[in-house]
C-alpha positions as CSV (number, residue, x, y, z in Angstrom):
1,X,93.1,-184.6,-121.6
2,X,92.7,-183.0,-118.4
3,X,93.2,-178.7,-118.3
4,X,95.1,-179.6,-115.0
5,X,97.7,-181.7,-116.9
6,X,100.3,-179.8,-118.2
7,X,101.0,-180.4,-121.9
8,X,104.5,-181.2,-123.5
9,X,105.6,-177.4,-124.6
10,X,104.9,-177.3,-128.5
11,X,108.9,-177.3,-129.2
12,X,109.9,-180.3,-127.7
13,X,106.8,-181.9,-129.5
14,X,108.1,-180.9,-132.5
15,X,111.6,-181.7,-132.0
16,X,110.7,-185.4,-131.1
17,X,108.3,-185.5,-134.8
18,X,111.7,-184.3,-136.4
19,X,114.1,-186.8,-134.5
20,X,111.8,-189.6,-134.9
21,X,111.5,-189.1,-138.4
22,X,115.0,-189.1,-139.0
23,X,115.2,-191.7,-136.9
24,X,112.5,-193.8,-138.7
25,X,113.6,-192.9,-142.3
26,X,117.0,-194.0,-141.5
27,X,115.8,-197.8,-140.3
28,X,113.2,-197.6,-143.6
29,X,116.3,-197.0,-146.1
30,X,117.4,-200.5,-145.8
31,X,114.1,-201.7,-146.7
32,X,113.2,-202.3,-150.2
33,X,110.5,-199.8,-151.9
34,X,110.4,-197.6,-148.5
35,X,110.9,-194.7,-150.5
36,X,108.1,-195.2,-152.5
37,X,105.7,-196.4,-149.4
38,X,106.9,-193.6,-147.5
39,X,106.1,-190.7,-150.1
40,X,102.6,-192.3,-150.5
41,X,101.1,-193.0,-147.1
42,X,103.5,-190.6,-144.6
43,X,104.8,-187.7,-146.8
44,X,101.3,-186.9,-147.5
45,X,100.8,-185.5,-144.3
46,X,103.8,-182.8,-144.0
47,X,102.7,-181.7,-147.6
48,X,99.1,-180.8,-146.8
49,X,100.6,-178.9,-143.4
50,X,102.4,-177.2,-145.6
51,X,99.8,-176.5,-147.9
52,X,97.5,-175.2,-145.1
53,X,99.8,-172.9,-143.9
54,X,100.6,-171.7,-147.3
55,X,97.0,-171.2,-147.9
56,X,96.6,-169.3,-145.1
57,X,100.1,-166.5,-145.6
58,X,98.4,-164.1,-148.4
59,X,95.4,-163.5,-146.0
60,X,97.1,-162.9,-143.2
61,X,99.6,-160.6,-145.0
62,X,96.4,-158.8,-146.6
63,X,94.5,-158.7,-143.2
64,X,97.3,-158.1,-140.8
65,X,99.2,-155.5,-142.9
66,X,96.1,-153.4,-143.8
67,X,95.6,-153.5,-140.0
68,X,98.7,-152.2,-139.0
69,X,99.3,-149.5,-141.1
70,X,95.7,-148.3,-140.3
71,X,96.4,-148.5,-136.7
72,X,99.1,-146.6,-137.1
73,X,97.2,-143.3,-137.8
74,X,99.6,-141.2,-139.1
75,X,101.6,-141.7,-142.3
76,X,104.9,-140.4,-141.3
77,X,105.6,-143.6,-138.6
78,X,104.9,-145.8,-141.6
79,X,107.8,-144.1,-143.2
80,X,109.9,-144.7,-140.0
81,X,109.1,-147.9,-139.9
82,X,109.8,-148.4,-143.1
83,X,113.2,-147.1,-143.5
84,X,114.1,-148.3,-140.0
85,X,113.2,-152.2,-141.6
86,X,115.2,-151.6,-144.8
87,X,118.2,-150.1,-143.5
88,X,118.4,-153.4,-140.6
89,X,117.6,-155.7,-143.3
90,X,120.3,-154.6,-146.0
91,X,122.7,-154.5,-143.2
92,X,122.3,-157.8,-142.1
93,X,122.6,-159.1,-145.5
94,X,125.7,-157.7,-145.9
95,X,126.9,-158.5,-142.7
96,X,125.9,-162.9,-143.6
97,X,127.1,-161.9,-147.0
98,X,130.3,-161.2,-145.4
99,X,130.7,-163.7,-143.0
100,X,130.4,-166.4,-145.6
101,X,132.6,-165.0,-147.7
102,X,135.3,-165.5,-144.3
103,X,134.7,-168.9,-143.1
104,X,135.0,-170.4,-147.2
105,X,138.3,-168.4,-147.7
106,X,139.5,-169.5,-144.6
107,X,138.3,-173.2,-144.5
108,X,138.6,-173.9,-148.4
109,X,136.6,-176.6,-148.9
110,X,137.0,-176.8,-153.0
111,X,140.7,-177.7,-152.7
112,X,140.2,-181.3,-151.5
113,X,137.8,-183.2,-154.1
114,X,139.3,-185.4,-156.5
115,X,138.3,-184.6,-160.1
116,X,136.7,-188.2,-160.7
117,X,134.7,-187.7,-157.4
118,X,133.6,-184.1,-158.4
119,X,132.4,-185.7,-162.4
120,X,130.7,-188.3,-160.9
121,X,128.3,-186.4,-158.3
122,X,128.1,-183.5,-160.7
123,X,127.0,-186.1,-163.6
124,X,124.5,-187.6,-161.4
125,X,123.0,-184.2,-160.9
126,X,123.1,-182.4,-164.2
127,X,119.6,-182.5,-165.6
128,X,118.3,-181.9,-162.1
129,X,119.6,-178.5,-162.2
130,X,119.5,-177.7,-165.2
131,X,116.2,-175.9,-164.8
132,X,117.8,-173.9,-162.0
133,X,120.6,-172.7,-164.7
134,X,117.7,-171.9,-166.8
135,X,115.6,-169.9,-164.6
136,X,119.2,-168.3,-163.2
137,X,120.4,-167.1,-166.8
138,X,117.1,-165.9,-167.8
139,X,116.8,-163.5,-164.8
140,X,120.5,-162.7,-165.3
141,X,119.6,-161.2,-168.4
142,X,116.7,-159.0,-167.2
143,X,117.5,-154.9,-167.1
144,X,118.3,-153.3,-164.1
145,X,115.0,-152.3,-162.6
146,X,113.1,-155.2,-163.7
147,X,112.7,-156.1,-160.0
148,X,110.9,-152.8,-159.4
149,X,109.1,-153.1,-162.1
150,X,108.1,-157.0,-161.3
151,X,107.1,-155.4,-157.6
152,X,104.0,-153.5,-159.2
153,X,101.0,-155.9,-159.9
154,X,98.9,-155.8,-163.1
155,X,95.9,-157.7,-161.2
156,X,95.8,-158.0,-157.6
157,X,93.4,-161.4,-158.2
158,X,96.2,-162.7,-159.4
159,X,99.1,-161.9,-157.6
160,X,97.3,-163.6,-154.4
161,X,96.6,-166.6,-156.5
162,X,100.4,-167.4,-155.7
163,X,102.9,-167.4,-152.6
164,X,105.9,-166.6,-155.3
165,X,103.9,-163.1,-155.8
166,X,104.3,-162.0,-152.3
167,X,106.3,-158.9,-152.8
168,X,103.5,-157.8,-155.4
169,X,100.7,-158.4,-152.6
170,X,102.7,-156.3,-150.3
171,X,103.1,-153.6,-152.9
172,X,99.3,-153.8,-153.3
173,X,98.1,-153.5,-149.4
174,X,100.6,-150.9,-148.0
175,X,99.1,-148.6,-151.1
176,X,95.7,-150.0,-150.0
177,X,96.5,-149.1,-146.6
178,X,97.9,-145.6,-146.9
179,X,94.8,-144.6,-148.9
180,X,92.7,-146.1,-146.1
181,X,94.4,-143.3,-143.9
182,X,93.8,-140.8,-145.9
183,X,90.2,-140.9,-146.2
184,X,87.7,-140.0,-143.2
185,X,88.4,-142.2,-140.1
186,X,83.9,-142.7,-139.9
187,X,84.1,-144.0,-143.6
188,X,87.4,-146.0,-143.2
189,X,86.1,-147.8,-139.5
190,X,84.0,-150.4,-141.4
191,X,86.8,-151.6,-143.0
192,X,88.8,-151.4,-140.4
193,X,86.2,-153.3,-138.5
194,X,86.3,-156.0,-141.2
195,X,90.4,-156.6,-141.5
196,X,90.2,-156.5,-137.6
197,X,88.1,-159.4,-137.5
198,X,89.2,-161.1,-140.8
199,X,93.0,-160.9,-139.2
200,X,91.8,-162.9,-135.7
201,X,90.2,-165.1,-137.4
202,X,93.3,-166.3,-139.7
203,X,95.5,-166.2,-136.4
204,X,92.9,-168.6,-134.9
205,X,93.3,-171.0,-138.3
206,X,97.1,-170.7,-137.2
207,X,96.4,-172.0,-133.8
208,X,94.1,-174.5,-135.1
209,X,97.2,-175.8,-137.5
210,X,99.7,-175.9,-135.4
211,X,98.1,-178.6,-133.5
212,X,99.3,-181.4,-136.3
213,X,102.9,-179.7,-136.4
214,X,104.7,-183.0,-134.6
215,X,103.1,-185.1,-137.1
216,X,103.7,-183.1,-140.1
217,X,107.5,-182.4,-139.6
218,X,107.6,-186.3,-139.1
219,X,106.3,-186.8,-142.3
220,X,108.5,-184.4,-143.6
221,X,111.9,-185.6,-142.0
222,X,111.2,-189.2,-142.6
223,X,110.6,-188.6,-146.0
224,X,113.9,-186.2,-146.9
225,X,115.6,-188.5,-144.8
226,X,114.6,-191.6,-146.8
227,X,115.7,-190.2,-150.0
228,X,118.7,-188.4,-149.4
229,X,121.9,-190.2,-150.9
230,X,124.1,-189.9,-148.2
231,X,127.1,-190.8,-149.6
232,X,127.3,-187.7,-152.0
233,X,126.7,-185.4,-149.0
234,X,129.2,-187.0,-147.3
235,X,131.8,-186.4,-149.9
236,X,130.8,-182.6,-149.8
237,X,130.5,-182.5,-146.0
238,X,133.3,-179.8,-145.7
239,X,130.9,-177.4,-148.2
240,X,128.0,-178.4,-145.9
241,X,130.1,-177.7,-142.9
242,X,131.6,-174.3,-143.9
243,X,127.4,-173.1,-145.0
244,X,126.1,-174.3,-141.9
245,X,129.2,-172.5,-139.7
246,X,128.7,-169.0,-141.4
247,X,125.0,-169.6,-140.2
248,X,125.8,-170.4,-136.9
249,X,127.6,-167.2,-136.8
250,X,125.0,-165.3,-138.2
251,X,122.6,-166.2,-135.7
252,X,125.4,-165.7,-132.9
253,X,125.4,-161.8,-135.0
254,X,121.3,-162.1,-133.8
255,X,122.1,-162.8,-130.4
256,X,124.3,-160.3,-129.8
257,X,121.8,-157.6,-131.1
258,X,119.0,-159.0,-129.5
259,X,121.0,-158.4,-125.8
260,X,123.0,-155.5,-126.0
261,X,120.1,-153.1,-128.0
262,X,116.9,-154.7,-126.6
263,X,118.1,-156.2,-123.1
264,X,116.2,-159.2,-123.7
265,X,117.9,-162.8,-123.1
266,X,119.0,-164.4,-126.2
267,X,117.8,-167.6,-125.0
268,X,114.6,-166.5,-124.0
269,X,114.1,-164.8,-127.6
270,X,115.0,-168.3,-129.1
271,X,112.5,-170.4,-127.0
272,X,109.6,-168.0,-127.9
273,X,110.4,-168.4,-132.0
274,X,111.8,-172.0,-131.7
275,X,108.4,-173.2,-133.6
276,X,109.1,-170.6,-136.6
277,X,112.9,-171.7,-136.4
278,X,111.9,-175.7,-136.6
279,X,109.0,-175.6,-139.2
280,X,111.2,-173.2,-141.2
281,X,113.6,-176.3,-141.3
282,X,110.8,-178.6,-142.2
283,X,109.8,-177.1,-144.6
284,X,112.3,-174.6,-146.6
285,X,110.1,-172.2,-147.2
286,X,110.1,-168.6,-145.5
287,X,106.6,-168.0,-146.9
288,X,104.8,-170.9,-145.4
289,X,106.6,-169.9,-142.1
290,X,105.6,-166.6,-141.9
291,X,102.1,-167.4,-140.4
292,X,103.7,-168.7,-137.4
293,X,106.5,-166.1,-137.1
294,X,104.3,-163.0,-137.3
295,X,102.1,-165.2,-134.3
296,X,105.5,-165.6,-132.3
297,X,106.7,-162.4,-132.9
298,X,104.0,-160.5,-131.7
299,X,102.2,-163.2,-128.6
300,X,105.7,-164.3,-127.4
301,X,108.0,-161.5,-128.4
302,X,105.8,-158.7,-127.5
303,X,106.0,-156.9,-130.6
304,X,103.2,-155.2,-131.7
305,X,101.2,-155.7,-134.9
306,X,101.7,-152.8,-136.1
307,X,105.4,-153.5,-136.7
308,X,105.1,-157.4,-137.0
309,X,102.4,-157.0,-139.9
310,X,104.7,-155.0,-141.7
311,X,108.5,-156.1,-141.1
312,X,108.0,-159.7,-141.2
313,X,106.1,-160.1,-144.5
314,X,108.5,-157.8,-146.1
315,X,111.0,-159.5,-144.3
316,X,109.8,-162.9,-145.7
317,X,110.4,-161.5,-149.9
318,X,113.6,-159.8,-149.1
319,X,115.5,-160.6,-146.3
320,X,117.4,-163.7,-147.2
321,X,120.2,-163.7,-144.8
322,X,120.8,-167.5,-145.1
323,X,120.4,-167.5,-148.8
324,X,122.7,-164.4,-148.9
325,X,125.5,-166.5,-146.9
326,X,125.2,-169.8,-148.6
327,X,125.3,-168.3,-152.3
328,X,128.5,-166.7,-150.9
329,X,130.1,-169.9,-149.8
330,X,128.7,-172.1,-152.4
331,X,130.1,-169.3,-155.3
332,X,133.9,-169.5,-153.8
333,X,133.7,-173.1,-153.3
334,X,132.7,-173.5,-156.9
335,X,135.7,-170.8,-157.7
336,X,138.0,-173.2,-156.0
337,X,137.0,-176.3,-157.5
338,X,137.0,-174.7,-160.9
339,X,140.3,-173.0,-160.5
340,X,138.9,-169.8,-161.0
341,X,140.6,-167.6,-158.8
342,X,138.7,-164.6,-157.4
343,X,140.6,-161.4,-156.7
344,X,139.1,-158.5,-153.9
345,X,137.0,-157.0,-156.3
346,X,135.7,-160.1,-157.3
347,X,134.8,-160.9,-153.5
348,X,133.6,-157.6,-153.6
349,X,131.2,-158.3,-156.2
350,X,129.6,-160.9,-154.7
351,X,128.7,-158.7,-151.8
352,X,126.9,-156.9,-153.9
353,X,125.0,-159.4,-156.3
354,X,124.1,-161.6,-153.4
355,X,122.7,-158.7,-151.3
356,X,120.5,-157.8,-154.6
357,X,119.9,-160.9,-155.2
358,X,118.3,-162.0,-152.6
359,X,116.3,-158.9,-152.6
360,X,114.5,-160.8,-155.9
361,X,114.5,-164.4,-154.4
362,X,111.4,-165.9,-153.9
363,X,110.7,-167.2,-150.4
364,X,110.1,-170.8,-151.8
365,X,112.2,-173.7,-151.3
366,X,115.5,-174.1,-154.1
367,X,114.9,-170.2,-154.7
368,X,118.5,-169.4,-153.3
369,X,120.2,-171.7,-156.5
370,X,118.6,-170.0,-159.0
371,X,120.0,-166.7,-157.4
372,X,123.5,-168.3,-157.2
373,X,123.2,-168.6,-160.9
374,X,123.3,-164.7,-161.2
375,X,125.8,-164.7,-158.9
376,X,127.8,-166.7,-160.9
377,X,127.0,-165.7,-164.3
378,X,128.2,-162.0,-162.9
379,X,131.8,-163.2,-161.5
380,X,132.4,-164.2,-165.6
381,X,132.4,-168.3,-164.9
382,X,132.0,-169.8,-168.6
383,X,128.5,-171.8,-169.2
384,X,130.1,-175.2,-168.9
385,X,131.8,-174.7,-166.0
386,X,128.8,-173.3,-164.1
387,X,126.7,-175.7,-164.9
388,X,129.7,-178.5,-163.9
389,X,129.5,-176.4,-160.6
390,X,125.8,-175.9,-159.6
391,X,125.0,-179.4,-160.8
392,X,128.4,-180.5,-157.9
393,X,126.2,-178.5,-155.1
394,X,122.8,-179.6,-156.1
395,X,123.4,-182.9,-154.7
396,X,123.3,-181.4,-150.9
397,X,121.1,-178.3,-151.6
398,X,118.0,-179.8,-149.9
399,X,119.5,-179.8,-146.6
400,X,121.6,-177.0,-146.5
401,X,118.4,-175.1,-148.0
402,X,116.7,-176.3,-144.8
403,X,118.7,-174.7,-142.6
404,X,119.8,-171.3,-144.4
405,X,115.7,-170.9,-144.1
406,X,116.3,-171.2,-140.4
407,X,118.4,-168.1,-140.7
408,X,115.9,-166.4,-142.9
409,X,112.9,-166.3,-140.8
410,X,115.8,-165.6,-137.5
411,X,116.5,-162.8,-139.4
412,X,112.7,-161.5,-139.2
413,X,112.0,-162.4,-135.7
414,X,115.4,-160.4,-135.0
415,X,114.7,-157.2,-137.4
416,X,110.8,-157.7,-136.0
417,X,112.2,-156.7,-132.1
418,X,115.0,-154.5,-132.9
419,X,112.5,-152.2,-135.2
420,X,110.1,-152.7,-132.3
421,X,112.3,-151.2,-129.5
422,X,113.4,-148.7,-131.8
423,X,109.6,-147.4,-132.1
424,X,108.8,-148.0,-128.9
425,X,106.4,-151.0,-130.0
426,X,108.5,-153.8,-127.6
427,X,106.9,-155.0,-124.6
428,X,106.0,-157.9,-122.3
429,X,105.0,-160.6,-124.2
430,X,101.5,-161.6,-124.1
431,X,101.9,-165.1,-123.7
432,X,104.6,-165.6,-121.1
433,X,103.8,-169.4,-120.9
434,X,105.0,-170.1,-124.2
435,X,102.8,-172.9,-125.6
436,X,100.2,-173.2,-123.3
437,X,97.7,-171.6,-125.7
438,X,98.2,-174.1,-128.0
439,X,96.6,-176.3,-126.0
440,X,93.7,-174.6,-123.9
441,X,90.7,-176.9,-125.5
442,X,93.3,-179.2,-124.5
């Protein structure tokens, strides 16, 4: 390609992958043995995109992280930063927690189902989840700092073996990176040197992946699209409707933080994270994301490392403002289908379990159902009937997880820039032509 032809911005490529592979999946489901064609020869392609940028999120947390709190020089701003991220991510939590809790009491969408509708999608789905109830009930039952204690690794090796471990790896590097402060800045430069170097390197492999984004969110559309039963989520299209509202209003909660406390345009903000936002709907998972957010955060934001390397990975294990919302909605829809009627201090309660719930939820995709188990299991809702409801929802989970991880890594970006402007680490962005770097060999 010529450097004097100006490439299709990296956004609208990927928006024409994901169309086309609805598109495309939705012409193959009338053909006999698609599904099976399709997870062979197209699917393959999303899932090793996936898997690359998987591969690469515990070395850039490690790299990035240690980075930024060493360029920080001075232990106390870590504490600022720190509690500044905390206090903005419980908040927000809250606030989706809130909002979801509105739009299901107003809209109640569990009052309209017939009960021969509700046994037959729930039948359909039961031994499906039935490992979520598992996983769900056996958490339920853990004591009451077993999440601290699960945040404190035995072995580092193995913590970064896997993505679900991410909190742990945190936990590891800021300790690794405080003591790298405290010891002679001659002694501590050759590491420093080394993370420096080790942290450009896995921003270039970010670069270098992006490239085969169009293609791998076509492969994964095509394929969800291809086996999704429609039907069933057409029956529950008034649960679907009243998750994806709250989240609508959630980012509109963003928007309005993003203008008034940083002076930045909305829009603008969206079109510099719009690859975060569509690859975190390709592929559910806020962990696999994060490579590309911390990269949009800080090149197009402006947002420097030092707070990027350290809100969004933290952001990415315990900010779950989508899943926050959606176990919100999905626990009073379940309550209304059920019959089980839920007084304030019910409501109230699932304020609170959500928001600590999703403190514990891995950012993995189907982590937000085994969380609504807890959330359940703590409003009182007998075995059968919980597993009568979660098996009703499971049916249309795959989706409506897609786009509550939208919300998730908007939440990050968000908390990223308003922690930055609050440190005085928000500026210009580097890359004001948003894509073009993508595609400078180009």
């Amino acid at each position: 390609m010529s450097k004097n032809k100006k490439s299709l911005a990296l956004h609208w490529q990927i928006l024409i992958g994901m169309a086309a592979g609805v598109l495309i999946g939705f012409i193959l489901k009338s053909v006999d043995g698609s599904e099976l064609w399709v997870k062979n020869w197209i699917y393959p392609i999303g899932k090793i995109f996936v898997n690359l940028l998987k591969l690469i999120a515990v070395p850039l947390i490690i790299a990035s992280l240690t980075k930024g709190i060493a360029d920080l020089q001075d232990i106390s701003k870590l504490s600022k930063i720190g509690g500044r991220t905390i206090a903005t991510y419980l908040v927000t939590t809250v606030l989706a927690v809130t909002l979801g809790l509105l739009v299901v009491n107003i809209v109640q969408p569990g009052t309209g189902l017939s009960q021969a509708t509700m046994d037959a999608i729930s039948s359909k789905n039961m031994d499906s989840s039935a490992s979520k109830i598992a996983a769900g009930a056996a958490q339920s039952k853990a004591g009451p700092l077993q999440f601290v204690i699960d945040m404190v690794p035995d072995n580092i090796f193995a913590a970064a073996s896997s993505n679900g471990n991410m909190l742990q790896v945190i936990v590891f590097v800021i300790f690794f990176g405080v003591c790298l402060l405290l010891i002679p800045k001659e002694k501590a430069k050759p590491m420093h040197d080394f993370f420096d170097s080790l942290n450009e390197v896995i921003l270039k492999m970010v670069d270098v992946i992006m490239l085969i984004s169009p293609y791998a969110v076509f492969a994964l559309l095509c394929n969800l699209t291809v086996s999704t039963d429609s039907e069933i989520f057409g029956v529950l299209f008034l649960y679907a409707l009243c998750v994806v509202l709250g989240l609508a209003l959630m980012v509109g909660v963003y928007m309005l933080a993003i203008k008034f406390y940083t002076g930045r345009s909305p829009l603008s903000f969206l079109k510099a994270i719009s690859p975060a936002q569509l690859l975190a709907f390709s592929t559910s998972s806020s962990a696999a994301t994060l490579p590309v957010t911390m990269e949009r955060v800080e090149e197009h934001v402006g947002v420097e490392k030092e707070v990027t390397s350290f809100v969004c990975p933290i952001g990415a294990t315990i900010n779950m403002d989508g899943t926050s919302l959606y176990q919100a909605v999905a626990a009073v829809f379940i309550c209304q289908v059920i019959g089980f009627d839920l007084s304030l201090a019910d409501q109230l309660t699932i304020v609170i379990t959500a928001t600590m719930a999703s403190i514990g939820s891995a950012a993995v995709p189907g982590a937000g159902m085994v969380m609504l188990v807890i959330v359940l299991d703590t409003l009182g809702i007998p075995s059968d009937k919980l597993a009568f409801g979660i098996a009703l929802i499971f049916a249309v989970d795959r989706p409506l997880d897609m786009c509550r991880t939208v919300i998730n890594v908007t939440g990050d970006a968000t908390v990223a820039t308003l922690v930055g402007k609050s440190v005085g680490k928000l500026h210009a962005p580097k890359i004001k032509n948003w894509d073009d770097h993508y595609q400078k060999e180009g």
